[in-house]
C-alpha positions in Angstrom: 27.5 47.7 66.4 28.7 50.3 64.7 30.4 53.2 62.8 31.8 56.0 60.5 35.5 57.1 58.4 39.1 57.0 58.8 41.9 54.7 59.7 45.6 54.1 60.3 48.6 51.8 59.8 47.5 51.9 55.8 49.6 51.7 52.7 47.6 52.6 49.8 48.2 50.6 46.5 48.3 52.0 43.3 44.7 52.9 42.2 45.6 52.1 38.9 44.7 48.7 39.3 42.2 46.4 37.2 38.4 48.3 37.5 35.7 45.7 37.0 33.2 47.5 36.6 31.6 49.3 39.9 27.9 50.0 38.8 27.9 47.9 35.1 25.0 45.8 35.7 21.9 43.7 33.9 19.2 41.6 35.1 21.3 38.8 34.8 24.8 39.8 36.1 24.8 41.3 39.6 27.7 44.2 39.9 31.3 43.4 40.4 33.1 46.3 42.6 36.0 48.0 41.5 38.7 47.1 43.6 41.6 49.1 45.4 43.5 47.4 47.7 44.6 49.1 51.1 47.3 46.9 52.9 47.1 47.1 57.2 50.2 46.4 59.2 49.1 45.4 63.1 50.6 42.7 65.0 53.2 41.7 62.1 50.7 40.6 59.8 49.4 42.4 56.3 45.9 42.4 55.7 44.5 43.3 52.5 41.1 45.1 52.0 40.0 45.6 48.3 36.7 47.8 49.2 38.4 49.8 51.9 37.1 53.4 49.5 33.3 51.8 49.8 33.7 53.9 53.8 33.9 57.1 51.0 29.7 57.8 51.5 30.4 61.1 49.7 32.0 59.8 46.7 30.0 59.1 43.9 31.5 56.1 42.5 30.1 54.7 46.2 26.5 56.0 45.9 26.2 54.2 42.2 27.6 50.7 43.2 24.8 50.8 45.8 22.1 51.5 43.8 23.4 49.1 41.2 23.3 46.8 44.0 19.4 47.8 44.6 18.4 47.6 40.7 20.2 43.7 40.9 18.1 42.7 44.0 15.4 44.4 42.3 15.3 42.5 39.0 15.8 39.1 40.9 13.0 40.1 42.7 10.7 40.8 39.6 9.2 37.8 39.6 8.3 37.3 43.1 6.6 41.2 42.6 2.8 39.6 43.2 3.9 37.4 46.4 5.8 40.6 48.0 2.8 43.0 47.3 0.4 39.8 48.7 2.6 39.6 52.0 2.9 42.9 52.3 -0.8 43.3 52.3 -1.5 40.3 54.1 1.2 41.7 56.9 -0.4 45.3 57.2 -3.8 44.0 57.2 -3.3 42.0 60.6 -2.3 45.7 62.2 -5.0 48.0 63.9 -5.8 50.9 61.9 -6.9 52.5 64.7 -5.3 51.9 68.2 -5.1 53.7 71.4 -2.5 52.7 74.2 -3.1 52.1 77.7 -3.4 55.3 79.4 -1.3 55.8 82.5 -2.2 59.1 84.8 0.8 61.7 85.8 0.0 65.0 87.0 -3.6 64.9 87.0 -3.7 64.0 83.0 -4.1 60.6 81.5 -1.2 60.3 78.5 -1.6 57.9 76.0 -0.7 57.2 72.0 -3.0 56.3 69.2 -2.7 55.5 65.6 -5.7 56.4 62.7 -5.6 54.9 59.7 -3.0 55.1 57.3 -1.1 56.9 59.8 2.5 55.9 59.8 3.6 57.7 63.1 1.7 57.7 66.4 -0.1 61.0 68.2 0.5 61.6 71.2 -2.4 62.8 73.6 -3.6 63.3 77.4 -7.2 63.6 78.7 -7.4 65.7 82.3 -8.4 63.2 84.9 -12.2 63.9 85.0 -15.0 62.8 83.8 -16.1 64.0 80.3 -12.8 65.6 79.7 -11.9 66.3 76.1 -8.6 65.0 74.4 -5.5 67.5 74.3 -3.2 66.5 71.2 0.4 67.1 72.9 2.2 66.0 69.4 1.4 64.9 65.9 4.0 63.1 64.4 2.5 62.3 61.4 2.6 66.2 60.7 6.2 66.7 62.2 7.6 63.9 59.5 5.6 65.3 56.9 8.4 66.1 54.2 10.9 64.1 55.3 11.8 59.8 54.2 12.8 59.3 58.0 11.7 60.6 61.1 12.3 59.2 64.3 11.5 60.7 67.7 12.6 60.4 71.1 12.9 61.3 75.0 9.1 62.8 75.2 8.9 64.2 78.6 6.0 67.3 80.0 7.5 69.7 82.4 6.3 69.2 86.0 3.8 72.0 85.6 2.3 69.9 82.7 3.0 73.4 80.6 5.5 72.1 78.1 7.1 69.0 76.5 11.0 68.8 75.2 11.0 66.1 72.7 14.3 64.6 70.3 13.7 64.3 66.7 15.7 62.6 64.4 15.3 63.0 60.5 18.3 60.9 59.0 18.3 58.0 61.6 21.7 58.4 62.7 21.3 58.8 66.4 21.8 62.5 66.0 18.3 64.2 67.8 17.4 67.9 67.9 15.7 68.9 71.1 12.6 71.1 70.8 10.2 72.7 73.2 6.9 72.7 73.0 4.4 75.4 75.2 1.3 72.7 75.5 -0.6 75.7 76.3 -0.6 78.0 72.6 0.2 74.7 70.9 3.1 76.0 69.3 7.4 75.4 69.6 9.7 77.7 71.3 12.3 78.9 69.3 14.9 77.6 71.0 16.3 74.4 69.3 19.2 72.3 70.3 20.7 70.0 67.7 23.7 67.5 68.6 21.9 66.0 71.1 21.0 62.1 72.1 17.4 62.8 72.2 16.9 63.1 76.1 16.0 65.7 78.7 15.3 66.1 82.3 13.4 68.9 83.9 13.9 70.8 87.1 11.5 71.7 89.2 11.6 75.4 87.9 9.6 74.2 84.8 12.2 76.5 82.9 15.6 74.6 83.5 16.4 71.4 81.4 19.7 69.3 81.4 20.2 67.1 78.3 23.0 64.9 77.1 25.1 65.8 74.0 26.6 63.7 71.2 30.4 63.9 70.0 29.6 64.7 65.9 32.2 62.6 64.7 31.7 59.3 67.2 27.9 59.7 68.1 28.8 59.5 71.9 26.7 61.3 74.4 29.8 62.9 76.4 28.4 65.7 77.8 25.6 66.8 80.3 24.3 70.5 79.5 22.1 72.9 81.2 19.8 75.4 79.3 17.1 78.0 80.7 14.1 78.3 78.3 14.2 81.9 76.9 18.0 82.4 76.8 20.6 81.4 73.7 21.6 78.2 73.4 25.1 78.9 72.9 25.1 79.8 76.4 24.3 77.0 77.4 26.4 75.5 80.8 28.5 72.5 80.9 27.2 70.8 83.8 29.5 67.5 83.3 31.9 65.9 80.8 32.6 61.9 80.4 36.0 61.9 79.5 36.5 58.3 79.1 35.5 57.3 75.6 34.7 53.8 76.7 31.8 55.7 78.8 28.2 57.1 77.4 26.4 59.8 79.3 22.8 60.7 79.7 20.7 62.4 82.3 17.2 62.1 83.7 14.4 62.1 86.5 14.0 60.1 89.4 10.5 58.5 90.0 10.0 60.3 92.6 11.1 63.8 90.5 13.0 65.0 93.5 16.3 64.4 91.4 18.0 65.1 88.5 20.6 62.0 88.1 23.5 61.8 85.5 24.4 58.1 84.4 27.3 57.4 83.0 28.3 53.8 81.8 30.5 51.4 80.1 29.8 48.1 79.2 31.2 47.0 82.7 31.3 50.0 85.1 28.3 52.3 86.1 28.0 55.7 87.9 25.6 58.4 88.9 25.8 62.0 90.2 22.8 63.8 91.7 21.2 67.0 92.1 18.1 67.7 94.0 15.2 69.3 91.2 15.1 72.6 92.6 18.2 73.4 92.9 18.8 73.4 89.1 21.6 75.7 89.5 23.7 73.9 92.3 26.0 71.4 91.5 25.7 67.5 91.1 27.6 65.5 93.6 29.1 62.2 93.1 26.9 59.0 94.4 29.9 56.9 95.2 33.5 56.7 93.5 33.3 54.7 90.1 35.1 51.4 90.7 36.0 49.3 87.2 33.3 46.3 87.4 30.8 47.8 89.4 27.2 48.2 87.9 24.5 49.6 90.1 21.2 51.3 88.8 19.6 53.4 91.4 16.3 54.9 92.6 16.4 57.9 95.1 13.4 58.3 97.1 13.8 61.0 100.2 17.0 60.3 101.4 17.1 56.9 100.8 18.4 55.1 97.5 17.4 51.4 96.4 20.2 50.1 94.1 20.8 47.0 91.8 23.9 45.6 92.2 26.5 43.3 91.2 28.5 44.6 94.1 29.9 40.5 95.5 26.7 39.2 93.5 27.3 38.2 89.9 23.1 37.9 89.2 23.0 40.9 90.9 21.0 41.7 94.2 18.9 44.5 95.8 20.3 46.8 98.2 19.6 50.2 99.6 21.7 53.7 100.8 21.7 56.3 102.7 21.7 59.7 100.5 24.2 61.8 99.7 25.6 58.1 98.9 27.9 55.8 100.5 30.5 53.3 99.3 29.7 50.1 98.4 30.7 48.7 101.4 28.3 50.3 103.4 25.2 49.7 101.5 22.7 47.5 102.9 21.2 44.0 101.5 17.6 43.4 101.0 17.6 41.1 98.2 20.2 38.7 98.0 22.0 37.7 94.9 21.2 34.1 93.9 23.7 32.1 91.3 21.2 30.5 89.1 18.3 33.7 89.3 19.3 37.1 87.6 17.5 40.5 88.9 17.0 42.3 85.8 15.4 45.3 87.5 12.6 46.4 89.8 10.2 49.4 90.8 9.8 51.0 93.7 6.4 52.4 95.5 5.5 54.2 98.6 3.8 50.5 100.3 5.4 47.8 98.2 8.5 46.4 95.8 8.6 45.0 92.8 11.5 42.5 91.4 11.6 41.8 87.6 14.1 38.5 87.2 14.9 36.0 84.8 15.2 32.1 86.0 15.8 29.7 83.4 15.9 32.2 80.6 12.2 33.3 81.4 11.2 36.6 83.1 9.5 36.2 86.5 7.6 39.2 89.0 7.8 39.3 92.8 6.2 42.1 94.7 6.5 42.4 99.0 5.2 44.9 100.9 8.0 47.3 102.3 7.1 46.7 105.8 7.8 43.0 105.3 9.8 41.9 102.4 7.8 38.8 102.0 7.6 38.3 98.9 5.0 36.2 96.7 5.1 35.6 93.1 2.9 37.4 90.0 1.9 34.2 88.3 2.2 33.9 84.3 0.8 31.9 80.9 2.5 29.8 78.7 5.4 27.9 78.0 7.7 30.5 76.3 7.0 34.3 76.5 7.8 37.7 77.2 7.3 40.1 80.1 8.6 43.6 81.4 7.4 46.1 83.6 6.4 48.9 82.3 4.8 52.6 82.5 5.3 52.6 86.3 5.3 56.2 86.7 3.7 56.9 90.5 4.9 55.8 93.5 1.2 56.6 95.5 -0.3 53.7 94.1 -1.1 49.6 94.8 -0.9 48.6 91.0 2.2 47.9 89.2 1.9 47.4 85.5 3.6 45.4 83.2 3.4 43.9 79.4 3.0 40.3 78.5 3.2 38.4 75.1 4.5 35.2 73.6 5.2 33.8 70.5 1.1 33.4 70.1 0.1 35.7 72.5 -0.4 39.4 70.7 1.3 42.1 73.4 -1.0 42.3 76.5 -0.5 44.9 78.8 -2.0 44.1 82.4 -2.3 46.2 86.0 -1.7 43.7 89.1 -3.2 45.0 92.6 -0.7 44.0 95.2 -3.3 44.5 97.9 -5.8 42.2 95.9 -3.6 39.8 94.3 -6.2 40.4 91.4 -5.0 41.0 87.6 -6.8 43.2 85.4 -6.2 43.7 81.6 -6.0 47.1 80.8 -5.2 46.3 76.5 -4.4 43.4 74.2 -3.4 44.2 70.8 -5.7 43.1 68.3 -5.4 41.1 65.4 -7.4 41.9 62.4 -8.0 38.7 60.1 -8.6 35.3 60.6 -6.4 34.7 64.0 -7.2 32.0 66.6 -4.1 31.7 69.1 -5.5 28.3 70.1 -4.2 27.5 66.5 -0.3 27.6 67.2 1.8 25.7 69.4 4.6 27.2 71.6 7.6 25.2 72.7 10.3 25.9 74.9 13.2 23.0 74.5 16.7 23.0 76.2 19.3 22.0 73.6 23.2 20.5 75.2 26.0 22.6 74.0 29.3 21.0 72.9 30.8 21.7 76.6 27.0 20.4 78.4 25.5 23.8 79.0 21.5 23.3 78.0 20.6 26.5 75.8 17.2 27.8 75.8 15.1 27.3 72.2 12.1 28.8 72.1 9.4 27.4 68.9 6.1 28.1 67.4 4.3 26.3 64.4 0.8 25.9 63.4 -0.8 22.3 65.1 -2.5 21.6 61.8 0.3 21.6 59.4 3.1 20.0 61.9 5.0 17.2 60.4 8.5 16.5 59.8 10.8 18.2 58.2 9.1 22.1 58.0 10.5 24.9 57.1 12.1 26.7 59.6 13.3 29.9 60.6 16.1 29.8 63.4 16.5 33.4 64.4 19.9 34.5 67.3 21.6 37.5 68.5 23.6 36.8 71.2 25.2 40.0 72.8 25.9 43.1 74.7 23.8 41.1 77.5 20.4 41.4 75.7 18.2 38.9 76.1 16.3 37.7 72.9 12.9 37.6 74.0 10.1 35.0 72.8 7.2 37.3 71.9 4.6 38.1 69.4 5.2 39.8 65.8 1.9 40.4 63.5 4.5 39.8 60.3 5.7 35.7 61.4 2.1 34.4 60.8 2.2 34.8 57.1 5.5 32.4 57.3 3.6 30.5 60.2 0.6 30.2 58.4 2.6 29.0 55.4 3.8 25.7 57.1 7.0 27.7 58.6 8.4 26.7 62.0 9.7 30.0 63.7 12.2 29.8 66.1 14.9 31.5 68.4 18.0 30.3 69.7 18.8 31.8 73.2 22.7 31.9 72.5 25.2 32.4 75.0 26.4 36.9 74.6 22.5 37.3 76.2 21.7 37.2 79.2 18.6 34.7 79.5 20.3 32.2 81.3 22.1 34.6 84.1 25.2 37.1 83.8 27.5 33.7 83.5 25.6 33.5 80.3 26.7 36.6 78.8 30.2 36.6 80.2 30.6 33.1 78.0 29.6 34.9 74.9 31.8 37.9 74.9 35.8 38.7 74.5 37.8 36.1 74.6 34.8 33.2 74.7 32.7 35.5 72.1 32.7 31.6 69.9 30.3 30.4 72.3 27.7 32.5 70.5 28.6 30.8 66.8 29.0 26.9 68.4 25.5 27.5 70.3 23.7 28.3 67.4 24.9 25.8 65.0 24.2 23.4 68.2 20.7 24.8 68.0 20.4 24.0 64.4 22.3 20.6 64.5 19.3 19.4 66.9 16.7 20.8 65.0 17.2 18.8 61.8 18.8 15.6 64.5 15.5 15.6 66.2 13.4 15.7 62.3 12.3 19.3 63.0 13.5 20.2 59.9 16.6 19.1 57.4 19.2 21.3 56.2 17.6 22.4 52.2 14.9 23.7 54.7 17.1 25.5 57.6 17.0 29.1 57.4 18.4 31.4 59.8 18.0 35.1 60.4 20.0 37.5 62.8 20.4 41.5 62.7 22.7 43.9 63.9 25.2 41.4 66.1 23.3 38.8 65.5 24.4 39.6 61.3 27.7 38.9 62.7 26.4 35.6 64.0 25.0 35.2 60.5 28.4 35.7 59.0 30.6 33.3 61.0 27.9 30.5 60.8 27.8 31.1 56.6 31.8 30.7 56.7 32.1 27.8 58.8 28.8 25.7 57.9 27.3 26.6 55.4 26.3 23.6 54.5 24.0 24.1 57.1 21.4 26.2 55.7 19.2 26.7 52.6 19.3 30.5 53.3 20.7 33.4 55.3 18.9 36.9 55.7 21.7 39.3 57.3 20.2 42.6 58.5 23.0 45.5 58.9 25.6 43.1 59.6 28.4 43.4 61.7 30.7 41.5 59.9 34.1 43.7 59.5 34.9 43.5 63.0 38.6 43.8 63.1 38.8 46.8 60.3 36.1 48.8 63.1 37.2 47.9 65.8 40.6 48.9 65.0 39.1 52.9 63.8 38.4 54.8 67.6 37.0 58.0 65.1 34.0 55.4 64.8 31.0 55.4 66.6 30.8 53.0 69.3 34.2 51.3 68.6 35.9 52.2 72.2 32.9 51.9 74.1 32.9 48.5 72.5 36.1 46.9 73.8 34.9 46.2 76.8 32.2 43.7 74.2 34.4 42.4 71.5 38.1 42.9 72.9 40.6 45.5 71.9 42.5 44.6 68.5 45.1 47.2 69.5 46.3 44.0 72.0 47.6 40.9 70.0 45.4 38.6 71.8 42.7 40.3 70.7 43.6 40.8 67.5 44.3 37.2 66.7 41.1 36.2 68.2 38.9 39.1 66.4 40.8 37.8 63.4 39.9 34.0 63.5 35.7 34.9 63.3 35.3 38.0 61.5 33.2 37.1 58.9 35.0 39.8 56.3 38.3 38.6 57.1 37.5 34.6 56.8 35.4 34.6 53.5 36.4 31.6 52.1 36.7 30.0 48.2 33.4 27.9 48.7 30.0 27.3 48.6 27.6 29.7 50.5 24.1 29.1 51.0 21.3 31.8 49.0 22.0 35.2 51.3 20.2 38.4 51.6 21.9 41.4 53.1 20.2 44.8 54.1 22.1 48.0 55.3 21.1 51.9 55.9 23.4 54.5 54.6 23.4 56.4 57.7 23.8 54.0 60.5 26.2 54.6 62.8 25.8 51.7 64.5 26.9 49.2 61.4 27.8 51.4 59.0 26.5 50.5 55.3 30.1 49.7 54.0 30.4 47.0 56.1 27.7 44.5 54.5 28.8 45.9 51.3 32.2 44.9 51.2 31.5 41.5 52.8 29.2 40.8 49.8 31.6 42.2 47.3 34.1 39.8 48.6 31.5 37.0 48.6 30.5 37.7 44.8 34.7 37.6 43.8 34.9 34.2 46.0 32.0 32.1 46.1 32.0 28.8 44.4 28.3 28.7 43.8 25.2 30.1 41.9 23.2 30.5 44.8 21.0 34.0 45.3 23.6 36.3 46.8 21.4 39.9 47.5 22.0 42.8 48.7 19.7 45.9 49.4 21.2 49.4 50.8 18.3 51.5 51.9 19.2 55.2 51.4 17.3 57.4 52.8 17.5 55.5 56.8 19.6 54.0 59.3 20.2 50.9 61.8 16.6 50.3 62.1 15.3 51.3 58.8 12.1 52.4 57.7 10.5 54.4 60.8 6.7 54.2 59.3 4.8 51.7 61.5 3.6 50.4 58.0 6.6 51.6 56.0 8.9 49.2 57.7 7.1 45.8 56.8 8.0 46.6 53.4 11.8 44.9 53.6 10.1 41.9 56.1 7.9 41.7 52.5 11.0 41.5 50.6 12.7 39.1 53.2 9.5 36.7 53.5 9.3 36.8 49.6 13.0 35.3 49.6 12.6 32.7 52.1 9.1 31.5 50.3 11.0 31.2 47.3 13.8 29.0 48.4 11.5 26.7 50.2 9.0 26.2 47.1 5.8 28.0 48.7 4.7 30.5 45.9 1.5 31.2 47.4 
């Protein structure tokens, strides 16, 4: 989650209150923030917030109580200078310096990525489908970021005629992409450019019409579908469709089989698509079926048939197909039932064969049938924990689907399975450079009771040769919006593995791994679920002599900081140390703004404080709102100044409220990275600078210098 400014029901105190010192600092003395108190009246209750003018990014007085919050972290971190450059070495080191994707062929050209060197940002290239064809560079992005701190690109797509690519680039990481064209045949941009945008495009048939989604400036929501002809003004560009609902996002894109142009639009509950044949770019979109609140469905069009997912009667979902222009629910057609304990995450389509992508027992499975029959057989897979997806499954004329493999010791694999064969071929495996033997580590997968006897899913990974009792471990969670926190493989967790750390995840109820039920326990009014699983998940741990609690640390980002914040409030007794990445810990104050990014798409999520019941329930977890006189465990915090999904004020006023409260002289950091968003750093090396800084904290408190 979240956000950006403004909010009402506020009675502003005098600001001539006490001012202890906002950016005052030393290498002793982390800064103390000025405080001026804002009273909210909701629900009959007055709520006090102290650093409600931290939401002020254009005020100086903000700017220099984050950078004195920077210079603290950095002088605690002086000494650990040598063991942060070390692991940031060591980390780097493991990546390829030069690494080429898996090419997949469209359109007569084989499209891959690669990496040279010390390049940060990938390049983009496609060889013709013959032998001893030479490579065609389609986009440099280490050039295109030249200049800039952050820069971030999306929604690559080539035009049918393989003439041109629209591409979304992003230079502040705010989620706000200018669209620009690019004529693959002189190499150079057109001169249209169309900023305001969520990144994506879809071309018509024409090669010269494209419809792309764009962003309200103030909330970030894609609301609008647009349609612009290459060569013409951008300002007169046609409104094609408006989402009017501000609990729904838009976007717009190509059917597989490119014969449509399809506009989604979604909540977090209720899904619906319009269509428009590809070359009829100027006609208008028609209505797949009326939206109905609760129904999801994701379709694929082929001819005049559609294949749908569905939780239409089936709460795991279930396949089903329609007729085209589109039917109601009621008339579609089953050919994949639902099944309560299995959950169909998704599938692909071909022109002999289907392919199911589910999740039983919080792991991903792969069945394929051929259409004809719909006897289906099973893709088999490795190890005990691990991730899959299907992926890059462009073409429907083909016998191969192709999906990505990894787990928690198993570097990202990507593999082609012939469904005529039943053979499995390797296409890539990600190396790693150094001393790496995956034969080395051990991969569990446990099923821990929760307090009311569900079993949650705990995924491990340690090194055989150091086990013993009591390691250091690292219990990472999330634990929302339905996203399941997948068991894979990350070049940066050997230098803890290696180190005699235990990593491990906690599959909390707000994800899906264990079937829709499992996320419907872990949102709204049951959202607690989340916070009592993972301290369940913890609890066994140290019961069962994995570890003990002055060697527990935990780790969660985004939704997952706000799992971090309620667990540091009620047990922190629990753990040695907490890293918090862009937190979402001032629930109640966000979710109460609807100027803020996400926030009324979000109710559907985290409830709508507007409603008592909500309120009070928001207001018994949020992590800002419960900070408590009492001891915390050592905490490290990390925001971006332009996220707009968690917006930088809200770690920073849950730490200055820690620093006024806390009873201890445990580490409390907190580091503000200026110059990016939600996901930080956007260099592939660039960004394992703060896992450096967070590895370098964690080594610390467990006594490993080395």
């Amino acid at each position: 989650m979240h956000k950006l400014f403004h909010c009402p029901l506020v009675l502003v105190l005098t600001a001539s209150l006490v001012l202890i010192s906002s950016c005052r600092y030393s290498s002793m003395q982390p800064p103390v923030a000025q405080k001026k108190p804002v009273i909210f009246h909701e629900h009959g209750y007055a709520r006090t917030d102290e650093y409600f003018w931290f939401k002020e990014r254009d005020n100086p007085e903000v700017i220099a109580y984050l950078e004195a919050e920077n210079t603290y972290t950095g002088y605690w971190f002086k000494p650990l200078e040598k063991l942060k450059i070390k692991l940031y070495g060591e980390i780097i080191s493991r990546v390829p310096r030069n690494d080429t994707s898996a090419p997949y062929l469209l359109h007569g050209y084989m499209y891959y990525q690669r990496y040279m060197g010390d390049d940060e940002y990938p390049v983009y290239c496609r060889k013709k489908n013959v032998k001893a064809s030479g490579e065609e560079i389609i986009l440099d992005v280490n050039g295109l970021a030249r200049g800039h701190k952050f820069y971030s690109i999306a929604g690559l797509a080539v035009s049918p005629d393989a003439q041109k690519l629209v591409y979304g680039a992003d230079t502040l990481g705010g989620r706000s992409y200018i669209l620009y064209i690019k004529d693959l045949v002189s190499g150079k941009n057109l001169s249209e450019e169309i900023s305001g945008t969520n990144g994506f495009a879809a071309w018509a048939a024409d090669n010269k019409t494209l419809f792309y989604g764009a962003i309200d400036p103030v909330t970030v929501r894609s609301f609008r579908i647009m349609r612009h002809i290459l060569g013409t003004p951008v300002s007169s560009d046609k409104l094609v469709f408006e989402e009017k609902d501000p609990s729904f996002n838009t976007f717009v894109f190509n059917s597989k089989s490119e014969e449509y142009i399809i506009i989604g639009s979604v909540s977090k509950t209720t899904s619906e698509y319009r269509l428009l044949p590809s070359n009829r770019p100027q006609g208008s979109f028609w209505l797949f079926t009326k939206r109905i609140q609760g129904l999801e469905y994701d379709i694929e069009p082929i001819g005049n048939t559609c294949f749908l997912r569905t939780n239409y009667k089936a709460e795991n979902f279930r396949l089903m197909q329609s007729s085209l222009p589109g039917t109601p629910p009621e008339r579609w057609k089953e050919l994949v039932p639902g099944n309560d304990s299995i959950l169909l995450e998704g599938f692909e389509v071909f022109d002999q064969y289907l392919v199911l992508q589910e999740r039983n027992k919080g792991l991903v499975r792969f069945r394929f049938a051929p259409l004809r029959t719909m006897e289906f057989h099973e893709i088999p897979l490795d190890d005990e924990a691990y991730s899959a997806s299907l992926s890059s499954n462009f073409r429907l004329d083909t016998k191969r689907v192709r999906y990505t493999y990894s787990s928690l010791a198993t570097p990202s694999t990507v593999y082609e399975f012939d469904m005529e064969t039943n053979q499995r071929m390797m296409l890539k495996q990600d190396k790693v450079y150094g001393a790496f033997d995956p034969s080395d580590y051990v991969v569990e997968r446990i099923y821990v009771p929760s307090s009311d006897h569900r079993m949650i899913p705990l995924s491990l990974v340690y090194r055989k040769d150091k086990k013993k009792e009591n390691m250091p471990l690292l219990l990472y969670g999330y634990g929302a919006y339905g996203i399941s926190t997948e068991p894979d493989f990350q070049y940066q967790r050997l230098s803890l593995l290696d180190r005699g750390f235990i990593y491990a995840i906690a599959h909390v109820r707000g994800g899906e791994e264990m079937g829709r039920s499992w996320y419907e326990e872990g949102k709204l009014l049951q959202k607690k679920n989340t916070f009592s699983d993972f301290i369940r998940c913890a609890d066994f741990l140290v019961e069962k002599g994995y570890t003990s609690p002055d060697r527990l640390f935990a780790q969660g980002r985004s939704a997952g900081g706000l799992l971090m914040g309620v667990v540091v409030n009620t047990r922190p007794d629990l753990f040695k140390g907490v890293l918090a990445g862009v937190p979402f810990v001032d629930v109640l104050s966000d979710m109460l703004d609807e100027s803020l990014p996400l926030t009324t798409s979000e109710y559907e999520e985290w409830g709508d404080p507007r409603i008592k019941e909500y309120y009070d329930y928001i207001r018994s977890y949020s992590p800002y709102d419960n900070v408590t006189p009492q001891n915390y465990p050592a905490l490290f915090v990390t925001a971006g100044l332009y996220d707009t999904q968690v917006p930088y004020w809200e770690p920073a006023k849950w730490v200055a409220r820690m620093r006024t409260l806390k009873k201890d002289s445990h580490p409390l950091l907190f580091y503000c990275n200026l110059e990016a968003g939600h996901s930080g750093n956007s260099g592939r090396y660039e960004k394992y600078r703060l896992t450096a800084m967070e590895y370098a904290f964690l080594l610390k408190l467990a006594g490993i210098t080395n």
